[in-house]
Legacy VTK file of the C-alpha trace (Angstrom):
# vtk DataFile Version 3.0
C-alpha trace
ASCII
DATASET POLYDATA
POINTS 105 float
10.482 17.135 1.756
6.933 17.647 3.613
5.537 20.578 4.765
5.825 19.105 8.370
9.428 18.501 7.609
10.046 22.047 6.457
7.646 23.695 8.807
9.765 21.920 11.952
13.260 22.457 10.440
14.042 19.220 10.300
15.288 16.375 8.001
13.150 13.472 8.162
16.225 11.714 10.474
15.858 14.648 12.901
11.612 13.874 12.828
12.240 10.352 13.604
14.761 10.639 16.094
12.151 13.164 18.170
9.402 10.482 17.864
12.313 7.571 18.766
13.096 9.796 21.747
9.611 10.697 22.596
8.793 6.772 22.948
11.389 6.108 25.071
10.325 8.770 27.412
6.667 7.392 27.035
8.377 4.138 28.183
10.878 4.772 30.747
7.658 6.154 32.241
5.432 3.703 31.856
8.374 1.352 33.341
8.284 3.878 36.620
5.068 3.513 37.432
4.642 0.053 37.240
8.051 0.069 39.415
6.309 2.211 41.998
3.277 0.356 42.067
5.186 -2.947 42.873
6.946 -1.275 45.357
4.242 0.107 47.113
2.689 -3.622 47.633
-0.395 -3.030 45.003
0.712 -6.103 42.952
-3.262 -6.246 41.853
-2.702 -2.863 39.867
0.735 -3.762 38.325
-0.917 -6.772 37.365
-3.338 -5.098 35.312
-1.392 -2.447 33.866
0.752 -5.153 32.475
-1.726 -6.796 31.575
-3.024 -3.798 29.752
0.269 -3.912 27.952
0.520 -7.158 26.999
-3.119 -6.859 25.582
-2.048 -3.683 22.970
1.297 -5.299 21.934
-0.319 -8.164 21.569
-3.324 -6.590 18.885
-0.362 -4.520 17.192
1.382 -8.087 16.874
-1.940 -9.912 15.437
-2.365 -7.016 13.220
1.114 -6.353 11.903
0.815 -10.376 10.873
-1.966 -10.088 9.062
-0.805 -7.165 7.546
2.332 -8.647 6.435
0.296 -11.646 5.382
-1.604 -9.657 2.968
1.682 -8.142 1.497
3.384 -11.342 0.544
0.070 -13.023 -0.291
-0.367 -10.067 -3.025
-3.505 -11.404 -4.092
-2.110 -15.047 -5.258
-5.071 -17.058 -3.544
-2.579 -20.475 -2.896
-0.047 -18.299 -1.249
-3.173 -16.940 0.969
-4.291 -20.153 1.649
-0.988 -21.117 3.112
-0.952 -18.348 4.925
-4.023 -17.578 6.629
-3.342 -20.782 8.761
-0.519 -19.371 10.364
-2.073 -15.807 10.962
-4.959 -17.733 12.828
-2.812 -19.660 15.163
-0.634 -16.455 15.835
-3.586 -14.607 16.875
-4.903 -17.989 18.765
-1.844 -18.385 20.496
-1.763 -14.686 21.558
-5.140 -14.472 22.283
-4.280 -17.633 24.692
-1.466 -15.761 26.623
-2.768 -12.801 26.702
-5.943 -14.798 28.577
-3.719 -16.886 30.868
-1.590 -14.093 31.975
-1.262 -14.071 36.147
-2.671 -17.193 36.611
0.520 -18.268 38.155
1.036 -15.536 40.423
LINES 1 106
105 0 1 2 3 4 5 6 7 8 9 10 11 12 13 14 15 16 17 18 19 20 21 22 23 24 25 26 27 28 29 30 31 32 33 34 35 36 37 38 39 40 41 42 43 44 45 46 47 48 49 50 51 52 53 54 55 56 57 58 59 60 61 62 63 64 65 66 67 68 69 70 71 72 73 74 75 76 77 78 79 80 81 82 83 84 85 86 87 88 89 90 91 92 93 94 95 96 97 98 99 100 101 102 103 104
């Protein structure tokens, strides 16, 4: 058990429940405000934020790929080769969306 554990009294279930719960809270208010800012008519801004959104998940996503890439790869340099082709269009493709978001609005 970690000091962190032990320090907050709590099993490592209890730690990530907190941070599980924290997140939601972090989203339900993320979800509010872009809810309020539609409502109020500034589209523009809830445009961006989401924007904004869609740019993070959308790193994290290119990332966790290539991380998981690198794991099943484990160094074999055919497997990497097969691979890396994939990891490129993911991040292509995302990199796409992410670029053509709101052009339709």
């Amino acid at each position: 058990m970690s000091d962190l554990i032990r320090y907050e009294g709590g099993s490592s279930r209890a730690v990530a429940r907190r941070s599980s719960r924290a997140m939601q809270e972090i989203q339900q208010r993320g979800e509010l405000d872009l809810a309020q800012l539609i409502n109020s008519g500034r589209q523009v801004e809830a445009r961006a934020m989401v924007r904004r959104r869609l740019t993070e998940d959308g790193m994290t996503d290119v990332a966790d790929v290539g991380q998981r890439a690198r794991e099943l790869a484990r160094g074999d340099q055919f497997l990497a080769s097969l691979l890396i082709p994939i990891v490129q269009e993911f991040a292509q493709t995302t990199a796409r969306d992410i670029r053509e978001f709101g052009r339709d609005f």
